[in-house]
N, C-alpha and C positions, 0 to 999 in steps of 0.2 A: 826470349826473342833473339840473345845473342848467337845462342847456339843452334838456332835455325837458320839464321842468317849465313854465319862462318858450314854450317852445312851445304846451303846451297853454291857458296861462294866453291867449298872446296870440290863439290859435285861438279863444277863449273870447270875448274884451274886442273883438276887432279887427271892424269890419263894413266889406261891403263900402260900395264911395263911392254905388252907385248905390242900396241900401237907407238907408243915412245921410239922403242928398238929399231922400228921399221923405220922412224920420219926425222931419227935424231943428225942423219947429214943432211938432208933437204935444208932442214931448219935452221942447224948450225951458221950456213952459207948464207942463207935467205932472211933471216934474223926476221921470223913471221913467230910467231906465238905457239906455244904446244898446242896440240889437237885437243878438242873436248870430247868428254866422254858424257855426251847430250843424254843417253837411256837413265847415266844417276844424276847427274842435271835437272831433269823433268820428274825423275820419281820425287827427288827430294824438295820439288818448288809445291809438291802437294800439301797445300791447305796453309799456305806464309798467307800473313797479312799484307796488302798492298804495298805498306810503307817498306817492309822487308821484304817484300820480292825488289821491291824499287829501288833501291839499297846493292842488291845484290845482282839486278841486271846492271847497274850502273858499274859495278865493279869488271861485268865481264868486257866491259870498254868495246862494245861493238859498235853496230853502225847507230845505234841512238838514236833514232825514229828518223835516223836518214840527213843529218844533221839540220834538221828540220822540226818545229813545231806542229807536229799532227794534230788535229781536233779532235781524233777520238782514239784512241788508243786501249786496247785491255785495263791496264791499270789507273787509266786518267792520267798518267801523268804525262807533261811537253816540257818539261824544263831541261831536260838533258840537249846536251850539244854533243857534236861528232867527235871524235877522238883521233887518233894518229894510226892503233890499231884496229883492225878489221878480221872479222874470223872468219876466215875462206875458206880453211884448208879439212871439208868435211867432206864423208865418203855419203855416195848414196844412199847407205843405211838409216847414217844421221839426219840428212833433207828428210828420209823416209817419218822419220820419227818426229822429227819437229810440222812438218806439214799432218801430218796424225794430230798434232799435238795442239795446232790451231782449231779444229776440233771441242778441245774439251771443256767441261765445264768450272773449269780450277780457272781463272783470270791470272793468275803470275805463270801458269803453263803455257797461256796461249800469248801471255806478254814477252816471256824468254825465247818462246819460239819464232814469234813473229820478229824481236831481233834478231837473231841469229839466219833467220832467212832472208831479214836485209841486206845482209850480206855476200851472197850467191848471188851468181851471174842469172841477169833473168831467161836467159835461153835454159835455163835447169830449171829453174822452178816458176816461172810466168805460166807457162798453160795449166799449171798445175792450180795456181792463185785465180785462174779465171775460170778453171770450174766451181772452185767454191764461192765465185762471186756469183754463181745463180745458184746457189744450194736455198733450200726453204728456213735455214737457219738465220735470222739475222742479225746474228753473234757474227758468226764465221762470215755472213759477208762484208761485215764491217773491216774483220781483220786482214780479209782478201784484198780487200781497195785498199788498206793501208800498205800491207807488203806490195800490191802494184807500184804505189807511188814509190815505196823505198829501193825497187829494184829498178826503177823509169821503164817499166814494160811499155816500150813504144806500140808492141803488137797486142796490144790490150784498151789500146784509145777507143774503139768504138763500143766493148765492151762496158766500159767505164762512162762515155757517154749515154750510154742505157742505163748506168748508175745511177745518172743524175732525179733519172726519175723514179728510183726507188721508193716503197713506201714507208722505209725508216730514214729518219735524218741522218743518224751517224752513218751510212753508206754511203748515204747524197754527199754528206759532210767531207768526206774521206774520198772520198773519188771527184770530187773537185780540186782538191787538194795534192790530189794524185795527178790529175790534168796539168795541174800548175806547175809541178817538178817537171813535166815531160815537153812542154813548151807546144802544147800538140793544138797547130792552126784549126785545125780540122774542127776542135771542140770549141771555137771562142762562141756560136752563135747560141748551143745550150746552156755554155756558161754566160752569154748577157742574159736569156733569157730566165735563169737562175737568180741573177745579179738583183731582177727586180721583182722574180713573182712566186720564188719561192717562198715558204710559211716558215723555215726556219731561219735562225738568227745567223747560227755555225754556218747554215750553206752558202747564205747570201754573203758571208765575211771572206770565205774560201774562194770562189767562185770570183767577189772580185781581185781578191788576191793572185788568182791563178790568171787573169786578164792584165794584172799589172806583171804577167810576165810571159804575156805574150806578145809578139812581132806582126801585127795582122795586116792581112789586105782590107777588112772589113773594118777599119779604123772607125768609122761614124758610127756605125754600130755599135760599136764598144764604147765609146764613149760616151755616146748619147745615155745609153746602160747605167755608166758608171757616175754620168752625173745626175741624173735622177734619184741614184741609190743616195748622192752627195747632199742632196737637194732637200731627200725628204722620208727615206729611212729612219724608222724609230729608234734604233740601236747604235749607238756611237759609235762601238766598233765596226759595224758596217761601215757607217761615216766615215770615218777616221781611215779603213783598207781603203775606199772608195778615191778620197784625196790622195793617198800613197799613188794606187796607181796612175792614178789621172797625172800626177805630177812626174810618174816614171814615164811615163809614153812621151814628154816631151814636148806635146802638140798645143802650139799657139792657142787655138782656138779652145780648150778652156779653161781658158785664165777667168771670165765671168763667173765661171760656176766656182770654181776655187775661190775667187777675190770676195764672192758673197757667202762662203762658207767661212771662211778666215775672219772677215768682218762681224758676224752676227751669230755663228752657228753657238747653241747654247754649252757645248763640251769643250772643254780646254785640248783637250787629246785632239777633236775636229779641228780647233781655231791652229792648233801649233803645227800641224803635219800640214794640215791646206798652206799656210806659212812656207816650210820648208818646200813645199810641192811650185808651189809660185818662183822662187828662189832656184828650183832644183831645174823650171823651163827656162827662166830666165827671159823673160818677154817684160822692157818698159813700157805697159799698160799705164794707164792713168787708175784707170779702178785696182789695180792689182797695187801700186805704189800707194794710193789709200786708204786700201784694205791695212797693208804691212805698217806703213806710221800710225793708221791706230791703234792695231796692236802692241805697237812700243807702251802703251800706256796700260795693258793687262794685268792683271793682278799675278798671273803665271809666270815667274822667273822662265823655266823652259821656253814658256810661249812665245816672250820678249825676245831672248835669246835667238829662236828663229827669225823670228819676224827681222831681228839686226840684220841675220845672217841673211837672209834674201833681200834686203836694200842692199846689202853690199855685192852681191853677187850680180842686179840688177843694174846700178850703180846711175839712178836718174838724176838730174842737179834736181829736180823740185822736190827730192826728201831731203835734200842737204838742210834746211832750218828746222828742222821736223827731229832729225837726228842730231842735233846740235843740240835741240831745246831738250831731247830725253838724256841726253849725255849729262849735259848739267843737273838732272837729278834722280839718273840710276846709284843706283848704290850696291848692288853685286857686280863683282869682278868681272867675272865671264860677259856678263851682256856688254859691260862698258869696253869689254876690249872689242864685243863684235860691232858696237856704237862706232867705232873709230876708224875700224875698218871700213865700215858704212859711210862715214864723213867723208874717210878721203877719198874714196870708191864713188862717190855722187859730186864728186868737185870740191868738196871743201876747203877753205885753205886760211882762214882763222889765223892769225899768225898768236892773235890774244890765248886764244882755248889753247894751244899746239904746245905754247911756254906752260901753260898752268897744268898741263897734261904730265910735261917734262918734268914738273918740281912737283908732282904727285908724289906724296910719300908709299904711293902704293906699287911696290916694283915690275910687278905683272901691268899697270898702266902707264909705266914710263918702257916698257918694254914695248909696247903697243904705238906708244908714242914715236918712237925711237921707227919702229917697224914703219910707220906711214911715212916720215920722212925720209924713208931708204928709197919710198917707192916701188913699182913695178911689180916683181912678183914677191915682195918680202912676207906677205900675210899670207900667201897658201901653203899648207892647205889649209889650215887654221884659222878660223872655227868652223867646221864642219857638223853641223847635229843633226843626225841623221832621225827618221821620223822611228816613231814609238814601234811601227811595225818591225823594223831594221830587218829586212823586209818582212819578217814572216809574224803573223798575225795571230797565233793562239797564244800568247804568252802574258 
C-alpha cells in the first residue's frame, strides 16, 4: 500500500526535465509549485484504494474540495480543508486529460482530477463541466456540479438549478451546494423549495446551507422554508443547517421558531446551534431568553456553553438570576466563564458572587472575574462558539 501511495504521490510531485527547463524562472520568482506531470499522475491513481488515493490527493495540497465540505465527492471523503498552495500552472493538455479523466470508472481518477480542476479559472473549464452536467452518466454528473461549485461557475447557475431536479441525489446534493459557494439570488426560490420537499436528507441539508448564504430580496420565503425544515424535519442535520442559517440571516422575526427549537427540539446538535443562532441575532425576546436559561440546565456541556454565550450577547436583566443560580453550580470552566460574562452583560452586580469568583482558586475564573470588573469591552471576543456547521454542514 505504501508503495502505491509514494507512487502516486511521486506521479504527482515529479515533472518532466523538459517542462522543468522551460518554467524553472517563472517559478523561481513566483515561488508557485512545480508543474505536474497529470498523464503519470492518473496512470498511476489506477486501481488505489480510496484511503490511498485520499492520502495521496491530500498530499498534492490543491484546492481540497474548494476549501469546503462537499456532500458527495469521488472518494467519499470532506474532511480536507484548503491549503495555501493551489496548482494553476497547467497547460491545455493537462485540463485535456483530467476532464477525460472525470470520465472514468477508477473513483481516485476522477477524485485527482476533479481536484486539480478546482483549481483552474472557470472561464477554462466551466463550459466544459456543464456539459457533463447533462451527460446520461450519473457519475460524471455528480462530479460536474462538484467541480461547478469548486470553480464558482457563476455562468452555470441556471444550469445547476435544473440540477436541482435531477433524478439522482448526489447531483441534487452537489449542485445545491455548488449554488451556495456562488451566492446566486437567482436560485433561493428552488433551493426553499428543495429545503422542504425534497426526499433526500444531503439535499435538504445543502440547500438550506446554501440559503444561509444567501442575501435575498425574497427573505419570507426563505425563511418561512427554513423554519419549517427547523420545525419538523426528520433528520437533525437538516435541523441543525436549518437554525445555522436562520440565525445567519439575522432577521428578528425568527426568533419563535428558533426559541421553540432550542427549548424542546430532541438533538443536542438542534438545541445548541438554535442557541447560538438566537445569540448570533441578538433580539431581547422573552421566549428566546426562556428558551436560553433553560438551556443552562442541559445535560450538553456545548449546549450550556452556547446557551451562556447568547444571554450574554443578548444581555436582558430578567436572565440575571437565572444566570447567577447556574453559575453557583456549573462546574466546567468554559461555561462558568461564559456564565459571567452573562451576569455582568444582563446587569449583575452581586458584590457577594464577584469576591467569591475573585478567591476562586480556579485561574481561568478569576480571570473572568477580573474581565467583568474591567468592564466595557474586556470579554470580546471571547467566548465565541461558533455552531457545529462552522458554516459548512457535511462534516
Amino acid at each position: 500500500m505504501l508503495r502505491i501511495l509514494g507512487t502516486i504521490v511521486a506521479a504527482g510531485l515529479v515533472t518532466s526535465t523538459a517542462a522543468h527547463d522551460a518554467r524553472t524562472a517563472r517559478h523561481s520568482s513566483s515561488k508557485q509549485p512545480p508543474p505536474i506531470d497529470v498523464a503519470a499522475l492518473l496512470a498511476a491513481a489506477h486501481g488505489a484504494s480510496p484511503s490511498i488515493c485520499s492520502l495521496a490527493s491530500q498530499s498534492l495540497r490543491g484546492n481540497n474540495w474548494g476549501s469546503v465540505d462537499a456532500p458527495v465527492t469521488p472518494l467519499g471523503v470532506t474532511s480536507d480543508r484548503e491549503s495555501s498552495r493551489r496548482v494553476t500552472d497547467l497547460t491545455s493538455a493537462d485540463i485535456a486529460r483530467l476532464l477525460s479523466g472525470l470520465g472514468s470508472d477508477d473513483a481516485c481518477v476522477r477524485g485527482l482530477s476533479i481536484r486539480l480542476i478546482g483549481d483552474q479559472s472557470d472561464t477554462v473549464v466551466a463550459p466544459q463541466l456543464v456539459m457533463r452536467l447533462a451527460s446520461s452518466d450519473a457519475s460524471l454528473r455528480t462530479v460536474a456540479a462538484l467541480g461547478l461549485g469548486l470553480v464558482r461557475a457563476e455562468m452555470a447557475v441556471d444550469q445547476l438549478i435544473g440540477a436541482l431536479r435531477d433524478a439522482t441525489p448526489g447531483v441534487r446534493a452537489n449542485a445545491a451546494w455548488a449554488l451556495g459557494r456562488m451566492d446566486a439570488q437567482a436560485a433561493t426560490g428552488a433551493l426553499a423549495a428543495a429545503v422542504t420537499g425534497d426526499a433526500d436528507a444531503r439535499v435538504r441539508e445543502m440547500s438550506a446551507w446554501a440559503l444561509g448564504n444567501a442575501d435575498d430580496s425574497e427573505a419570507a420565503r426563505v425563511t418561512n422554508a427554513l423554519a419549517t425544515a427547523l420545525r419538523s424535519d426528520a433528520d437533525p442535520d437538516v435541523r441543525e443547517t436549518a437554525a445555522w442559517a436562520l440565525g445567519k440571516s439575522g432577521n428578528e422575526s425568527v426568533t419563535d421558531a428558533l426559541a421553540l427549537a432550542a427549548g424542546s427540539d430532541l438533538s443536542t446538535k438542534v438545541r445548541g446551534t438554535a442557541a447560538w443562532a438566537l445569540g448570533h441575532i441578538d433580539h431581547g425576546d422573552a421566549r428566546a431568553v426562556a428558551a436560553l436559561t433553560h438551556l443552562l440546565n442541559d445535560d450538553d456541556t456545548d449546549t450550556r456553553l452556547r446557551a451562556a454565550w447568547a444571554l450574554g450577547q443578548i444581555g436582558d436583566a430578567s436572565a440575571a438570576q437565572s444566570v447567577r443560580d447556574a453559575l453557583n453550580r456549573e462546574t466546567n470552566t468554559d461555561v462558568r466563564r461564559a456564565l459571567i460574562r452573562a451576569y455582568v452583560k444582563s446587569g449583575g452586580d452581586s458584590a457577594q458572587l464577584m469576591s467569591s469568583l475573585l478567591d476562586s482558586k480556579d485561574p481561568e475564573t478569576q480571570e473572568a472575574a477580573v474581565r467583568s470588573l474591567a468592564g466595557g469591552r474586556a470579554f470580546n471576543p471571547w467566548p465565541w462558539p461558533w455552531p457545529r456547521p462552522r458554516p459548512w454542514p457535511s462534516e
